[in-house]
N, C-alpha and C positions, 0 to 999 in steps of 0.2 A: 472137373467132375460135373457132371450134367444129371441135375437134380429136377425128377417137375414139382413145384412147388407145392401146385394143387392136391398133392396127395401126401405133406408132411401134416402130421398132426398136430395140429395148437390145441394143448392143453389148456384150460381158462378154470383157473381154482374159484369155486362160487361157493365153497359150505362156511363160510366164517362167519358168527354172527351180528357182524357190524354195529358193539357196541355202542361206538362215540358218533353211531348215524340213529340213534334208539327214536328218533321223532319219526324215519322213515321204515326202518326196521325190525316195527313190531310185530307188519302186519306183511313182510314181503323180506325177502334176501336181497341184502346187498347193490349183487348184480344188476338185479330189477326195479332198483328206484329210478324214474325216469330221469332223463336230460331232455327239455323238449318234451317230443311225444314218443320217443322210444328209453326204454332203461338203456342204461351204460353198458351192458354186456352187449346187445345190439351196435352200439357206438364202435365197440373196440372190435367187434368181429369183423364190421367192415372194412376197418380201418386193417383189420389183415384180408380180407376178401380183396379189398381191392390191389393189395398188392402181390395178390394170385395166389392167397392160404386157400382152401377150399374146405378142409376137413375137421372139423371142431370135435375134441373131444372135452365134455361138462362135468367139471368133478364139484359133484353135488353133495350139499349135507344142510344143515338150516335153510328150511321151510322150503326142501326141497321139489315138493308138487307144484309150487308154482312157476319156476322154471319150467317143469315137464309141461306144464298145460300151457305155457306160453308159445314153446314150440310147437306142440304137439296140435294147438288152433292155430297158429300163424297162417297158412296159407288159407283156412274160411275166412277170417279173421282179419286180412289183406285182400281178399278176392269174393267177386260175385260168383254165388252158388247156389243149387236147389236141394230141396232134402224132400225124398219121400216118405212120408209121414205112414207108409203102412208098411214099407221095407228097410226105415230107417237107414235108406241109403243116399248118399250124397255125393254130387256133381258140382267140382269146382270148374265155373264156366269157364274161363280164364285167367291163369294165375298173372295176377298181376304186380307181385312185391320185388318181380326179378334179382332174387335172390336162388343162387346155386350151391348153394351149401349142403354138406353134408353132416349132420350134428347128431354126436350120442348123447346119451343122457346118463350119465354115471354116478348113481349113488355112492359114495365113498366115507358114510357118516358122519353124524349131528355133530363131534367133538374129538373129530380128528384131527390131527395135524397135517398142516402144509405136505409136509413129503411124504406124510403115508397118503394122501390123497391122490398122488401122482403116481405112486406104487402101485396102490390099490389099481387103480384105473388101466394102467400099461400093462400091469399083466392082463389083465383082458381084453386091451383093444389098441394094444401098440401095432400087433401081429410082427412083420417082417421088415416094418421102418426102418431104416438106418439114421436116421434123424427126428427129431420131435423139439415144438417149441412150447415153454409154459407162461404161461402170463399170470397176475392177475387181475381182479373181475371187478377191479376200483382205479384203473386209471387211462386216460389218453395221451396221446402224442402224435405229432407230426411227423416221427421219423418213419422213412424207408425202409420197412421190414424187409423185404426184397435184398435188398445190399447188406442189410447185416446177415440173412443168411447168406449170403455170397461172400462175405467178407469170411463169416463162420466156414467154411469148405474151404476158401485159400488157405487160411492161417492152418486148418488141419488138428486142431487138438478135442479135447473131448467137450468143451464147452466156452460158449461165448453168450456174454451177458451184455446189454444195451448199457451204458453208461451217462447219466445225466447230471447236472446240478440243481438238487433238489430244495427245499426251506433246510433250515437245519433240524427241524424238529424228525425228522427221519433219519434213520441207523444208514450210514455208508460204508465202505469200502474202502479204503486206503489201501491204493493198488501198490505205492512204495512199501507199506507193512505186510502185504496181505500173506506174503510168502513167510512171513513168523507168526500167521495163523491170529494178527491181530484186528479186531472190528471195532470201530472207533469211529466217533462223532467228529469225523472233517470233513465233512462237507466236501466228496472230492466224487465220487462215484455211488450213486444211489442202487442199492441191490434188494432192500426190504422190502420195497410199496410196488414200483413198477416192475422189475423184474421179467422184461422180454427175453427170457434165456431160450438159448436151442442148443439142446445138447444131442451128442450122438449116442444110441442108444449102446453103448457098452458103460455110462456110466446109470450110477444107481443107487437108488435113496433106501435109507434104512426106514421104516414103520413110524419111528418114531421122532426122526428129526424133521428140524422147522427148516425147510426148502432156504430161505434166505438166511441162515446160518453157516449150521454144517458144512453143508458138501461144496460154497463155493471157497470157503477159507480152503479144505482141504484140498480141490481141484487146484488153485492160486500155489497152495504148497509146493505141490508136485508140475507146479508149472504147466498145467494142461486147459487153463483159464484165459479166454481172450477178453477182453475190455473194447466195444463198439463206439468207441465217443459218440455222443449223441449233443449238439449245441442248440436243438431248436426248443418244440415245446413239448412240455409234461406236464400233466396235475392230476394227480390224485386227489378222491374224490372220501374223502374221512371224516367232515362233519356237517352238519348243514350248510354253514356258511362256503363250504366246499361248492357243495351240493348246487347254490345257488349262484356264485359264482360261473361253474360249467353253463349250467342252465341258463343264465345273460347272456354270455359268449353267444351260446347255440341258436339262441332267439333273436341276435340282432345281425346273423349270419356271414360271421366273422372267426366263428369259432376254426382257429389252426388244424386241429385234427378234421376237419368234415376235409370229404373225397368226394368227387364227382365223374 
């Protein structure tokens, strides 16, 4: 089956209010605490841009205008431009962030959950997808999004999650238990933090379930769950010391996740 990439949706869940980040999060979401000179949601979009995602959809809720104005000026903001001060109109002289993206902007409320956010959203801007991927808006990696959706189309079932080895302080997957519906600290397949799923759009979240719970125990149930080993790198991005870690990486230009 012969998918173009550029036009599946990546979901990027941004409305959570990134308690255990509260030094960088009181005055900005999540997403947008920088690495370097760009916030992490920049980081990871790329990091599917470059591997031919094109079309971003933002499911937004804590301090969600700033997201919106972040995109919303990116290309002034990135690029020389003129503004006529008596037609307040403006001329970007050439764009120069070469970035191709396509990004909504979807408000999906201040204290929603995971899967109604992704509910919320898809019913308004999935349209006629046959595929859609969700991530979220606090971690990197080096793996090949490319391949695992490729790998996601051979296996043929309704969902495939990226699979990593994560610290232990994160909920995993125990892909031996997963079909008795059991979620357990073994440190075998990370599904809570990073969370690169692409599912086919015939499955579907209830309002009120937590996206890295619910629906992948029960997808694993019924056997319609694929598992993408992933052995390279991952880190989420949950407290300062996080925070600054990435932020070394990115600065001495080495960081695994950067694409060229």
């Amino acid at each position: 089956m012969k998918v173009d990439v550029a036009k599946v949706p990546v979901f990027v869940l941004c409305g959570g209010l990134g308690t255990r980040l509260r030094e960088e999060t009181e005055v900005r979401p999540k997403p947008m605490v920088p690495i370097g000179d760009h916030p992490i949601l920049w980081h990871i979009m790329r990091s599917y841009s470059h591997h031919g995602f094109k079309t971003f959809i933002l499911c937004l809720g804590y301090k969600a205008e700033v997201i919106k104005s972040y995109f919303l000026n990116y290309p002034t903001m990135n690029s020389d431009f003129t503004v006529e001060l008596n037609t307040n109109s403006i001329t970007v002289h050439k764009i120069e962030h070469g970035l191709d993206w396509t990004v909504t902007l979807a408000d999906t409320g201040a204290l929603t959950m995971t899967g109604a956010r992704v509910a919320r959203a898809a019913t308004k801007y999935l349209g006629d997808a046959e595929h859609f991927a969700v991530t979220y808006g606090d971690g990197v990696t080096d793996a090949n999004l490319a391949d695992e959706f490729q790998f996601h189309l051979e296996k043929g079932k309704v969902a495939t999650i990226l699979g990593v080895n994560p610290p232990s302080r994160f909920g995993d997957l125990n892909w031996k238990m997963a079909r008795s519906s059991n979620l357990r600290k073994s440190r075998i397949y990370r599904i809570i933090g990073l969370m690169v799923v692409i599912f086919s759009s015939t499955a579907t979240s209830s309002t009120k379930c937590v996206l890295g719970k619910e629906p992948p125990v029960k997808l694993a149930r019924d056997r319609e769950l694929n598992i993408c080993k992933h052995h390279g790198f991952w880190y989420a991005m949950d407290t300062q010391r996080d925070r600054e870690y990435l932020d070394k990486l990115w600065k001495s230009g080495k960081a695994p996740w950067n694409v060229v």
